[in-house]
OpenMM code with the backbone's topology and positions (N, CA, C; nanometers):
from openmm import Vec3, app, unit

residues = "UNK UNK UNK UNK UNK UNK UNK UNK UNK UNK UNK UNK UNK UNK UNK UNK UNK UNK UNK UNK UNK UNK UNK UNK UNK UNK UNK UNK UNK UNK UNK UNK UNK UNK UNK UNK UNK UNK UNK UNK UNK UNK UNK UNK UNK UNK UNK UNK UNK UNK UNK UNK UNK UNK UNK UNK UNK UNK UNK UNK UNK UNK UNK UNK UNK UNK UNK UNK UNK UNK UNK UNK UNK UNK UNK UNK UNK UNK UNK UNK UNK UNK UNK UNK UNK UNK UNK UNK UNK UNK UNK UNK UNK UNK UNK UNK UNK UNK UNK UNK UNK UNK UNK UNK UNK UNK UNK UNK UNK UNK UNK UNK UNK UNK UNK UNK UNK UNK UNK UNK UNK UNK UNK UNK UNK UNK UNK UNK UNK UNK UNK UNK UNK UNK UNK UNK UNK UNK UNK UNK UNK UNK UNK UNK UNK UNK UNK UNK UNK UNK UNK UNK UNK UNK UNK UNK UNK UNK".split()
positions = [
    Vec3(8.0099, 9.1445, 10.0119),
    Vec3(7.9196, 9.2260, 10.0919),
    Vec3(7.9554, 9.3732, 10.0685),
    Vec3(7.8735, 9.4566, 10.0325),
    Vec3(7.8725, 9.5708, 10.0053),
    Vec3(7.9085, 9.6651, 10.1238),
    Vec3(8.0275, 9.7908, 10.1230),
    Vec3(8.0846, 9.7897, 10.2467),
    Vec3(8.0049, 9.8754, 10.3650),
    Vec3(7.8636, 9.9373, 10.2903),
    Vec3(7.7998, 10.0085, 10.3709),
    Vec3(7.7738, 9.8868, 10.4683),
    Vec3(7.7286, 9.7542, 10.4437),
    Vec3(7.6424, 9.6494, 10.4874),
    Vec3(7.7497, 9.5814, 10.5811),
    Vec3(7.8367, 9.5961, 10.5198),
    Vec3(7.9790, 9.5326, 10.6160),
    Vec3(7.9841, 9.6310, 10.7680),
    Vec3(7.9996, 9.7750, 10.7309),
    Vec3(8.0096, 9.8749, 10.8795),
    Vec3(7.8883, 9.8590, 10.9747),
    Vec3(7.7981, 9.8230, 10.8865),
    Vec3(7.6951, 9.8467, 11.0049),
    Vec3(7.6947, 9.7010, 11.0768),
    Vec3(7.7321, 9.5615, 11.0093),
    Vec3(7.7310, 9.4259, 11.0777),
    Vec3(7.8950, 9.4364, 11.1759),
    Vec3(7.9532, 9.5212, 11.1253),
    Vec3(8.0547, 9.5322, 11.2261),
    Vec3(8.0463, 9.5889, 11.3402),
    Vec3(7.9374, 9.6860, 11.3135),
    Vec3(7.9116, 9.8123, 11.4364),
    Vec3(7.8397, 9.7345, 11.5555),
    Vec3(7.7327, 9.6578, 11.4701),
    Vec3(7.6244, 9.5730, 11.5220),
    Vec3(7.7188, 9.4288, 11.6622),
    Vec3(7.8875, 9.4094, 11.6070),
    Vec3(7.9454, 9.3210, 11.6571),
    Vec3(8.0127, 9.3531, 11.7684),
    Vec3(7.9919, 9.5173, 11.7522),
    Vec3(8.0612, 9.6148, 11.8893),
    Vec3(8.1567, 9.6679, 11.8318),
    Vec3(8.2416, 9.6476, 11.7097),
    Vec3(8.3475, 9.7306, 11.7080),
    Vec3(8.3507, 9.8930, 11.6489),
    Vec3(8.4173, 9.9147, 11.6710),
    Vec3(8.4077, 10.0596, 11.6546),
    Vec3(8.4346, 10.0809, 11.4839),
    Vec3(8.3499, 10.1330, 11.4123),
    Vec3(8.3588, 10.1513, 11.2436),
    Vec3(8.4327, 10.3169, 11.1879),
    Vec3(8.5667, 10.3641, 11.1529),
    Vec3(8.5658, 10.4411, 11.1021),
    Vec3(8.6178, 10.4294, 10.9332),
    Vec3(8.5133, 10.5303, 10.9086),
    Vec3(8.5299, 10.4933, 10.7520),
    Vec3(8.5639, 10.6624, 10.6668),
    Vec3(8.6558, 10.6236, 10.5811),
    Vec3(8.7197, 10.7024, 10.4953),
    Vec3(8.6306, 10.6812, 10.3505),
    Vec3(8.6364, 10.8175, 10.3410),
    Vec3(8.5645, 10.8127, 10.2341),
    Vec3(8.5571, 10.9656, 10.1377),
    Vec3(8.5859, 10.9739, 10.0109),
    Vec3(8.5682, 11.1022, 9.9583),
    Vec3(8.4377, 11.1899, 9.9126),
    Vec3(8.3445, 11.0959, 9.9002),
    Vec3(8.2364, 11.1223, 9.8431),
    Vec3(8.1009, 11.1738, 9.9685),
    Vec3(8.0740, 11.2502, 9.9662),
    Vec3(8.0245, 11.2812, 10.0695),
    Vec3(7.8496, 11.2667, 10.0151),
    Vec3(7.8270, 11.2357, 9.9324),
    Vec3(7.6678, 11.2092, 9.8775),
    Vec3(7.6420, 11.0498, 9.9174),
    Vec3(7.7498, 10.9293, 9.9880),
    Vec3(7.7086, 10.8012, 9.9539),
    Vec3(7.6348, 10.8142, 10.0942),
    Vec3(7.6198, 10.6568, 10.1089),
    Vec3(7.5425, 10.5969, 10.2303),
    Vec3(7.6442, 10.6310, 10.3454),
    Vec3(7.7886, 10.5442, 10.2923),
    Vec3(7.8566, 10.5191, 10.3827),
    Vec3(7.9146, 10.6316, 10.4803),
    Vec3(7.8622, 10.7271, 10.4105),
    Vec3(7.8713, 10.8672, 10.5495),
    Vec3(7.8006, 10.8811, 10.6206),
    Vec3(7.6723, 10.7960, 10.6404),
    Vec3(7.5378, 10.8168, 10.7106),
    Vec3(7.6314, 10.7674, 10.8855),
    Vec3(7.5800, 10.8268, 10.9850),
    Vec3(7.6612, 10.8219, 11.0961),
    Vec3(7.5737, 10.6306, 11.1748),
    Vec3(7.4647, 10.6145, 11.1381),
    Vec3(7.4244, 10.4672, 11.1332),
    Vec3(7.5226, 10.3620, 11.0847),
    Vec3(7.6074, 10.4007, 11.0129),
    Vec3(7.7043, 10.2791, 10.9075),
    Vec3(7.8028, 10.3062, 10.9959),
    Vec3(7.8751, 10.4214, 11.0598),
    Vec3(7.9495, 10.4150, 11.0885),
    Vec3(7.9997, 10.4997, 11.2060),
    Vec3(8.0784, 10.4928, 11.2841),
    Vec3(8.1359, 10.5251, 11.4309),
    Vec3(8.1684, 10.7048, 11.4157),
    Vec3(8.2898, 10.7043, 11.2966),
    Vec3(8.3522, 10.7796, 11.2284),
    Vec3(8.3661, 10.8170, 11.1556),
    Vec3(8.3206, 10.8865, 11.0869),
    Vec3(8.3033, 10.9432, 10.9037),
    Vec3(8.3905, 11.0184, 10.8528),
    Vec3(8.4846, 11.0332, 10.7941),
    Vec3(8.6189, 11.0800, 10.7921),
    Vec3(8.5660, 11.1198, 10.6153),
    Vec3(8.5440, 11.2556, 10.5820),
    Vec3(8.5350, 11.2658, 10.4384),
    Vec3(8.6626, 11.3346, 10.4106),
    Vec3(8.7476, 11.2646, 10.3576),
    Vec3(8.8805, 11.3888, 10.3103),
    Vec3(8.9179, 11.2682, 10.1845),
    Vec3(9.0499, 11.3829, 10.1342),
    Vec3(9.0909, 11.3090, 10.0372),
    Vec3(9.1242, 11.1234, 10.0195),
    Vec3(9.1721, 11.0374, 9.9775),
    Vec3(9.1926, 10.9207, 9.9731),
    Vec3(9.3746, 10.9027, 9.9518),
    Vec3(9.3979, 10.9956, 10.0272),
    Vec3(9.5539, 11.0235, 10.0134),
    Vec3(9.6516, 10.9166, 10.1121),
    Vec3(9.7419, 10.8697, 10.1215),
    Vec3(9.8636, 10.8001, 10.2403),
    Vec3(9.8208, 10.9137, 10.3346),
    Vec3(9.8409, 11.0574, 10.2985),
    Vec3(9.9013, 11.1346, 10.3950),
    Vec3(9.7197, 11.1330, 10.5309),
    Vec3(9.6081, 11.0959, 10.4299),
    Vec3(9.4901, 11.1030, 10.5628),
    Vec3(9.4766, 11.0277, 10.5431),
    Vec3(9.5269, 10.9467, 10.5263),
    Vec3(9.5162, 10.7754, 10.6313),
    Vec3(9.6340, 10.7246, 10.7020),
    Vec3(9.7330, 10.8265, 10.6675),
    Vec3(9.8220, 10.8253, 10.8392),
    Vec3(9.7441, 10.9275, 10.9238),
    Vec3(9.6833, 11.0365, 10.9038),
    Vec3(9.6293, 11.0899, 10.9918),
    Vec3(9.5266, 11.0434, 11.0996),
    Vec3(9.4635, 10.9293, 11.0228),
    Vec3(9.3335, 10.8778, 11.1065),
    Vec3(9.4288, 10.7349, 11.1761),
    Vec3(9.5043, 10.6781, 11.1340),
    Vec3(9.5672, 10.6025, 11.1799),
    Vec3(9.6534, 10.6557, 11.3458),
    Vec3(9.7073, 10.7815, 11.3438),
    Vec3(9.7678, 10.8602, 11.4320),
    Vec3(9.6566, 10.8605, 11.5203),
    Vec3(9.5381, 10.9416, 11.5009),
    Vec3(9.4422, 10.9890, 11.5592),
    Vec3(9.3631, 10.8682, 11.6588),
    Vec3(9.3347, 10.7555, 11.5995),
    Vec3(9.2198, 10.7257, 11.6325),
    Vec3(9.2828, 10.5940, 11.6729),
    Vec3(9.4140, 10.4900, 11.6383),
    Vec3(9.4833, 10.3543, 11.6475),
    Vec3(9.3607, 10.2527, 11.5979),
    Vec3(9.3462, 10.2227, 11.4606),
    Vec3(9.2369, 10.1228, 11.4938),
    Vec3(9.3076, 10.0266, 11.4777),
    Vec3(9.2723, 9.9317, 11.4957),
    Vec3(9.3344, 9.7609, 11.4800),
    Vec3(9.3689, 9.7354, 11.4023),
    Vec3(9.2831, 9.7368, 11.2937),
    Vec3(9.2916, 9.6387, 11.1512),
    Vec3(9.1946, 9.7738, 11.0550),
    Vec3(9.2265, 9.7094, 10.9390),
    Vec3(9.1913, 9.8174, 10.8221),
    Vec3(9.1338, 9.6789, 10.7368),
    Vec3(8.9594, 9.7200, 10.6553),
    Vec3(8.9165, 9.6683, 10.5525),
    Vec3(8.9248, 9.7595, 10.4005),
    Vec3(9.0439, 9.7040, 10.3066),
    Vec3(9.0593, 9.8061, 10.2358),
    Vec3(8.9935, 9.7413, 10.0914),
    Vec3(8.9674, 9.6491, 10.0847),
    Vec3(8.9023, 9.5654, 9.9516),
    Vec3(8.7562, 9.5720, 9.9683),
    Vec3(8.6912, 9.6902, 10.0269),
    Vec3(8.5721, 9.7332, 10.0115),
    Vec3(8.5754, 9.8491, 9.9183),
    Vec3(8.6934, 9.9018, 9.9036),
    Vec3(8.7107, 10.0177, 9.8595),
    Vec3(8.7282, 10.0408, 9.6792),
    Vec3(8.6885, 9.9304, 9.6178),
    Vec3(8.7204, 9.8838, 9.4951),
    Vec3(8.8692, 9.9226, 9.4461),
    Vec3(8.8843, 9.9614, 9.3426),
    Vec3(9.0201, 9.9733, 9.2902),
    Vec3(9.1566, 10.0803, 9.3876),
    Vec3(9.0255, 10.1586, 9.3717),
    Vec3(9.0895, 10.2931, 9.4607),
    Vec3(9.1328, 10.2291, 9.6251),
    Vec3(9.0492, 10.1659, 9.6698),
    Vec3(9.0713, 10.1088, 9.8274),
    Vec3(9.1976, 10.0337, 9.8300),
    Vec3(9.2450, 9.9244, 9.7005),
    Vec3(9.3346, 9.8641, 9.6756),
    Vec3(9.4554, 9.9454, 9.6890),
    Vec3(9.4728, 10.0038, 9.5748),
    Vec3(9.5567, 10.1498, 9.4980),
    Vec3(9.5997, 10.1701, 9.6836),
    Vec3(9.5266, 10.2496, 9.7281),
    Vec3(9.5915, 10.3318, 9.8299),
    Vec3(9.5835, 10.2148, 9.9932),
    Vec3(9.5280, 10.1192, 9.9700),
    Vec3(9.5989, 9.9962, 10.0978),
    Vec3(9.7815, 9.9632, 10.0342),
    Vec3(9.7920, 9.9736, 9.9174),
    Vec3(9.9054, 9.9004, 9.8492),
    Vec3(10.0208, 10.0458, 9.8514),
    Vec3(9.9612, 10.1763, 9.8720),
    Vec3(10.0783, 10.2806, 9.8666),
    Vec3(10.1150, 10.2836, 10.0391),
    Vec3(9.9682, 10.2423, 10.0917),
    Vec3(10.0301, 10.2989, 10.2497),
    Vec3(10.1492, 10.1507, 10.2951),
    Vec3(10.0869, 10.0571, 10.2160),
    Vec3(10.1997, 9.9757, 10.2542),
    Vec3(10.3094, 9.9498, 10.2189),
    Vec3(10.3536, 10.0026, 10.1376),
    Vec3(10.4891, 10.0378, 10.0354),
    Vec3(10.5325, 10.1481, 10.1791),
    Vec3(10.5000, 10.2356, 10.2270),
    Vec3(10.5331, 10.3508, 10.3003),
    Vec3(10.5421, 10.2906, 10.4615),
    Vec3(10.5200, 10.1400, 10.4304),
    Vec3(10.5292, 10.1179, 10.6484),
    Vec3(10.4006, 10.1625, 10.7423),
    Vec3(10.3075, 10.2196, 10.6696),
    Vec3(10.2066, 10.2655, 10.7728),
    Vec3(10.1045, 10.1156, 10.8513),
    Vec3(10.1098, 10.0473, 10.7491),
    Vec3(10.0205, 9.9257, 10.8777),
    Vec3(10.1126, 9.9139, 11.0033),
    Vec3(10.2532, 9.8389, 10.9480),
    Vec3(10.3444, 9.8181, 11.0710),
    Vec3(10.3550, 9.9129, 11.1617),
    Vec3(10.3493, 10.0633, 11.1303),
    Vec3(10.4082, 10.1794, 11.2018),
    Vec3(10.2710, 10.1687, 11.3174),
    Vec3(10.1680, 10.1427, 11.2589),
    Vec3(10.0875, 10.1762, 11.3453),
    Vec3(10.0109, 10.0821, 11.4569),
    Vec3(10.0778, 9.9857, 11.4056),
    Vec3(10.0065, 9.8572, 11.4333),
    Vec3(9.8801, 9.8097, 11.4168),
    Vec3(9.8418, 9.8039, 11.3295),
    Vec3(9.7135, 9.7886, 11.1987),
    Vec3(9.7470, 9.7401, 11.0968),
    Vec3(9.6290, 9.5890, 11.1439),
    Vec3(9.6405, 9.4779, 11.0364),
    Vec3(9.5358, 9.4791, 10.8883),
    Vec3(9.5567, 9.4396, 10.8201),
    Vec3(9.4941, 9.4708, 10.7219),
    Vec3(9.4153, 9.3146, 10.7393),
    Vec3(9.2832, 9.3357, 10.7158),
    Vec3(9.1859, 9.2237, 10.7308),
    Vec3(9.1571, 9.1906, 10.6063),
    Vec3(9.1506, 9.0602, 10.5926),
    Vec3(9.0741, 8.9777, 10.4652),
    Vec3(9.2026, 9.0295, 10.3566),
    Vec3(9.2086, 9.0018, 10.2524),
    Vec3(9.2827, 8.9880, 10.1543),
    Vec3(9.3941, 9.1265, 10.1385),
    Vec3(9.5492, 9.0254, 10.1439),
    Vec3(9.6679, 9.0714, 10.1644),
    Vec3(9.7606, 9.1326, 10.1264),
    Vec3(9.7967, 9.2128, 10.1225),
    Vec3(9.9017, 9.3569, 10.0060),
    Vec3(9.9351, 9.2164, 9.9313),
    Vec3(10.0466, 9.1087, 9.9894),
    Vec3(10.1475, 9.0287, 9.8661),
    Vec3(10.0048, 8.9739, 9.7592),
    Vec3(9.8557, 8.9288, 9.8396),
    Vec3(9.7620, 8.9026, 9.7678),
    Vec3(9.7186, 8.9734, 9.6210),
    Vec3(9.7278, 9.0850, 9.6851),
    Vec3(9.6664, 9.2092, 9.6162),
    Vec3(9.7890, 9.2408, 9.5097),
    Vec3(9.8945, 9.2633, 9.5432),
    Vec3(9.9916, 9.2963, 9.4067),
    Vec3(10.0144, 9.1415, 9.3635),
    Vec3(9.9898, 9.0433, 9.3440),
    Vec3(9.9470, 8.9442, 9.3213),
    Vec3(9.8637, 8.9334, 9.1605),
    Vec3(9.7587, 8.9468, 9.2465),
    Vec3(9.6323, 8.9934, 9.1441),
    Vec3(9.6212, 9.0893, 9.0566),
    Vec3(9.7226, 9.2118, 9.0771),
    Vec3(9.6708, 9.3330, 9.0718),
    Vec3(9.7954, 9.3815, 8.9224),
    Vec3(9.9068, 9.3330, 8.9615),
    Vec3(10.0189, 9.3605, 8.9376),
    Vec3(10.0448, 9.2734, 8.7664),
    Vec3(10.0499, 9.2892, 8.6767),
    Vec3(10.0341, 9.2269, 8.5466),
    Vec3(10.1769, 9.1142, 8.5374),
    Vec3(10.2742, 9.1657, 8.5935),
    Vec3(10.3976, 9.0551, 8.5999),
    Vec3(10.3880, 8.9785, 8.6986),
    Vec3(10.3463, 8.9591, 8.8349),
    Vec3(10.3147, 8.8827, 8.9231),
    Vec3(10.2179, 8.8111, 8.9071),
    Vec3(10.1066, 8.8508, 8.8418),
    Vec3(9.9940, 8.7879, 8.8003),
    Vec3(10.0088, 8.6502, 8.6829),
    Vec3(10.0803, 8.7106, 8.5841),
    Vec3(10.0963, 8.6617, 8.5052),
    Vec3(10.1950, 8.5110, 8.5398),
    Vec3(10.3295, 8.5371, 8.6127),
    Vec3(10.3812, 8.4609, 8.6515),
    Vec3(10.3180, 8.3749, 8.7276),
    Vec3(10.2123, 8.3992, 8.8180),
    Vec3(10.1412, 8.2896, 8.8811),
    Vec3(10.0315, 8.2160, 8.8092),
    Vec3(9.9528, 8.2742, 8.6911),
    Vec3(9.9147, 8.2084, 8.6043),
    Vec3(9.9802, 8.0973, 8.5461),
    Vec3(10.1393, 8.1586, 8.4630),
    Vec3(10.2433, 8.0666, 8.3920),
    Vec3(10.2308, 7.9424, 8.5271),
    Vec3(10.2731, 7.9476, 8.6571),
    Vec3(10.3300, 7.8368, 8.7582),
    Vec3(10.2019, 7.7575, 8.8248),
    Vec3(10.1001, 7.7776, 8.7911),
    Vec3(9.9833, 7.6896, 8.8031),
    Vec3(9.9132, 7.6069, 8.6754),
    Vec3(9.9885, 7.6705, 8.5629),
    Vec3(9.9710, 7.5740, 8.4872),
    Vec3(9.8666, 7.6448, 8.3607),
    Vec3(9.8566, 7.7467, 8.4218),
    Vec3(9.7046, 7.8046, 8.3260),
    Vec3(9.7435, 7.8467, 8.1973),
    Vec3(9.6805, 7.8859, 8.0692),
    Vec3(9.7144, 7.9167, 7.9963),
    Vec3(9.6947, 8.0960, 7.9931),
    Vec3(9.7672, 8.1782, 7.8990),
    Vec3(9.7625, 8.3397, 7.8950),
    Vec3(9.7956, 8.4128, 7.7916),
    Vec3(9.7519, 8.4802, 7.7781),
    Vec3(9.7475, 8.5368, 7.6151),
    Vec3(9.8997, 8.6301, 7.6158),
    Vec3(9.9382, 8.6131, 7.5162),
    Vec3(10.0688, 8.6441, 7.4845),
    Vec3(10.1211, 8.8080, 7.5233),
    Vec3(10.1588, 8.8642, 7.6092),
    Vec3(10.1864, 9.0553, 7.6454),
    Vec3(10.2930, 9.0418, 7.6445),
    Vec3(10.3290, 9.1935, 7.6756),
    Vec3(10.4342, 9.2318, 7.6920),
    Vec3(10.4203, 9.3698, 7.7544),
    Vec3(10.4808, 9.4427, 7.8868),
    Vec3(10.4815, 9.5501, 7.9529),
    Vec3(10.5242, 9.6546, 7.8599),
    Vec3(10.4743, 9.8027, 7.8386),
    Vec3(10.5658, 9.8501, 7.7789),
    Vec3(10.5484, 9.9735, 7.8476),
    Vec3(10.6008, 10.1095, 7.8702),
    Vec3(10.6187, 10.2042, 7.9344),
    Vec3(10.6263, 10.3386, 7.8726),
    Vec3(10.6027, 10.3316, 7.7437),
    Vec3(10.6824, 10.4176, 7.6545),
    Vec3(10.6111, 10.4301, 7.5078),
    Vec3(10.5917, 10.5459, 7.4438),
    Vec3(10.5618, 10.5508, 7.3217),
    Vec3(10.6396, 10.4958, 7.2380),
    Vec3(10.8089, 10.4909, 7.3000),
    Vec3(10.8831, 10.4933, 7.1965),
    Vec3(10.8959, 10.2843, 7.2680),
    Vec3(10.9008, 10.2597, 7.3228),
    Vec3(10.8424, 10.1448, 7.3527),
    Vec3(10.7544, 10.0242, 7.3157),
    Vec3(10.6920, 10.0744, 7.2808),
    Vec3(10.5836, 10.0380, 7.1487),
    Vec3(10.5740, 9.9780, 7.0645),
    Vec3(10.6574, 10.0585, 6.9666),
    Vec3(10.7536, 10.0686, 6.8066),
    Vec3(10.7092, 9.9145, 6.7821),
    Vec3(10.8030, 9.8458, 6.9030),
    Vec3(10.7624, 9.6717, 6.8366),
    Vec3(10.6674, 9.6131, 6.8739),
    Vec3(10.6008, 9.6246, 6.9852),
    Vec3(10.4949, 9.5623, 7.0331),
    Vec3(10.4109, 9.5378, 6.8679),
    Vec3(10.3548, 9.6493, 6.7945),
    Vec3(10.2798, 9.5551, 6.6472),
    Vec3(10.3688, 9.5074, 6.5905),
    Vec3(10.4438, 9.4574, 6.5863),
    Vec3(10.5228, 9.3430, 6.5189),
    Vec3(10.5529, 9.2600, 6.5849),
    Vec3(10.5535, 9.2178, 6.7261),
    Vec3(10.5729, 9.0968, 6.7997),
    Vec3(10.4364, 9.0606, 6.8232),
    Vec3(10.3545, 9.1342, 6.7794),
    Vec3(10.2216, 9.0730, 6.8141),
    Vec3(10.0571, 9.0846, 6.7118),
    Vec3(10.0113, 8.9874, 6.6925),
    Vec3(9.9360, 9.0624, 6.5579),
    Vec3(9.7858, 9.1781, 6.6369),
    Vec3(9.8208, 9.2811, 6.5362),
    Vec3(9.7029, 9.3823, 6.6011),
    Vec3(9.5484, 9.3155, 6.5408),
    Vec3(9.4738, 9.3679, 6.5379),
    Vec3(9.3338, 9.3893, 6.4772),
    Vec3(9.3699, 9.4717, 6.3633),
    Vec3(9.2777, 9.4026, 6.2646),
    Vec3(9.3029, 9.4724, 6.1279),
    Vec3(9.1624, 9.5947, 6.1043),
    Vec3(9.1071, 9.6149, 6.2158),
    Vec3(9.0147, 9.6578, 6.2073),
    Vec3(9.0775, 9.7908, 6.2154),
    Vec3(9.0430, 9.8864, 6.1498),
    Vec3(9.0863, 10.0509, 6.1392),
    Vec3(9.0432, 10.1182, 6.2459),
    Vec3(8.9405, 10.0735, 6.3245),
    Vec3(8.9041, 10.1589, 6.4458),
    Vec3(8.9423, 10.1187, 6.5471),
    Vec3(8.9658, 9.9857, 6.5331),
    Vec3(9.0264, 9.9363, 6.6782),
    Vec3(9.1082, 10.0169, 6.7566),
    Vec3(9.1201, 10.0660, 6.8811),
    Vec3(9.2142, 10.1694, 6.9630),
    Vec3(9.2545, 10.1206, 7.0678),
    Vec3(9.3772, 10.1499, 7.1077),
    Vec3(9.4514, 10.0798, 7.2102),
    Vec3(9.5015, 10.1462, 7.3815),
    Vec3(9.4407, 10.1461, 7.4505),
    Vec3(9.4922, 10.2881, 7.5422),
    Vec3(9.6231, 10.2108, 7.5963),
    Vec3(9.6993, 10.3121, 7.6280),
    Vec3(9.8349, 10.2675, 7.6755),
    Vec3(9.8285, 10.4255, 7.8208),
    Vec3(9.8546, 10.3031, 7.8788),
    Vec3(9.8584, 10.4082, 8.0560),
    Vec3(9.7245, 10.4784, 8.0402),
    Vec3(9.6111, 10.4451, 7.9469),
    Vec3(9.4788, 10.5515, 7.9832),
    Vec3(9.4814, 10.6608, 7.9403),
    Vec3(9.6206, 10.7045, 7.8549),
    Vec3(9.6328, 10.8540, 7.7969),
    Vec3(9.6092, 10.8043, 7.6289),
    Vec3(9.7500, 10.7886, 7.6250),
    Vec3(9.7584, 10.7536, 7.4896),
    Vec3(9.6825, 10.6465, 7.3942),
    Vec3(9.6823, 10.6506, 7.2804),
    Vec3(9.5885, 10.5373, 7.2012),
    Vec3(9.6641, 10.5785, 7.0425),
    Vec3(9.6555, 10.4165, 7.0105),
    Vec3(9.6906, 10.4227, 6.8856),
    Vec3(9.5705, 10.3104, 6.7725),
    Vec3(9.5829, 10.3363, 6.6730),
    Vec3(9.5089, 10.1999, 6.5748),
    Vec3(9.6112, 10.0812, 6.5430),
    Vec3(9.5441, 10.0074, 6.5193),
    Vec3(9.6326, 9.9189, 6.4128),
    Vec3(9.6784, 9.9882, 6.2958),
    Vec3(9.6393, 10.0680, 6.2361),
    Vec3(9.6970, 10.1305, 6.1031),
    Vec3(9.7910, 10.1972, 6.1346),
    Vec3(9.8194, 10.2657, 6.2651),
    Vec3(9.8961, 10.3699, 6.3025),
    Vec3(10.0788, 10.2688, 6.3146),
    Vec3(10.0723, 10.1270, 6.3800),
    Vec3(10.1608, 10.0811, 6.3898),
    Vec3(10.2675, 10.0313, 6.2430),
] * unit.nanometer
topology = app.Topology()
chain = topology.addChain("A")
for resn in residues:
    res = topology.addResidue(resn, chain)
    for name in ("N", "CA", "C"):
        topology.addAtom(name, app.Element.getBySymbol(name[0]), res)
């Protein structure tokens, strides 16, 4: 359910909807969707603020696509659900770095039995070095590889 459609069936249930949000052109700022419209950054530091401010119960953060994840998973590394007493509804930080997390993931793939294509984590340019030799690249010359979203290399380059 799309999360504009979610605030307003929540609003509709009586509870009170405040929603964080950076983008100030979407729906979900329309004051119909929601109780509270909070446009600021998507930072820990203002979502302890609204947490301080306002105590809500529970937090829906897997409306928030990647980014909603990303920053449900930093405030909870930091203690802010517990601190505040705010539960996180529907699907669970251990869930979420679970899924999210390429070694946890993977390991629960390996222990259910599934099959997974052969990786390896690497962190580092200089890191790398073996990854094309423990693993066969694409022989294709254009093929490109992003590593952390910055860097990229070819198969020819290795």
């Amino acid at each position: 359910m799309p999360a504009a459609r979610l605030a307003v069936r929540l609003k509709k249930e009586g509870c009170r909807v405040i929603l964080l949000n950076s983008n100030p052109a979407t729906i979900q700022t329309d004051l119909t969707v929601a109780d509270i419209v909070c446009i600021k950054p998507l930072i820990p530091e203002v979502v302890e603020s609204i947490l301080d401010e306002y105590r809500p119960e529970g937090v829906v953060a897997t409306l928030g696509g990647q980014t909603g994840l990303n920053l449900c998973m930093e405030c909870e590394k930091l203690g802010m659900w517990d601190k505040y007493n705010c539960r996180i509804l529907g699907t669970q930080p251990a869930s979420i770095e679970k899924a999210e997390g390429r070694e946890p993931f993977r390991k629960a793939m390996i222990n259910a039995g599934q099959p997974i294509i052969a990786s390896r984590g690497i962190s580092s340019v200089a890191g790398s070095s073996g990854i094309c030799n423990a693993y066969s690249a694409s022989s294709d010359p254009s093929s490109r590889f992003y590593i952390g979203g910055v860097w990229k290399f070819s198969s020819q380059e290795c």
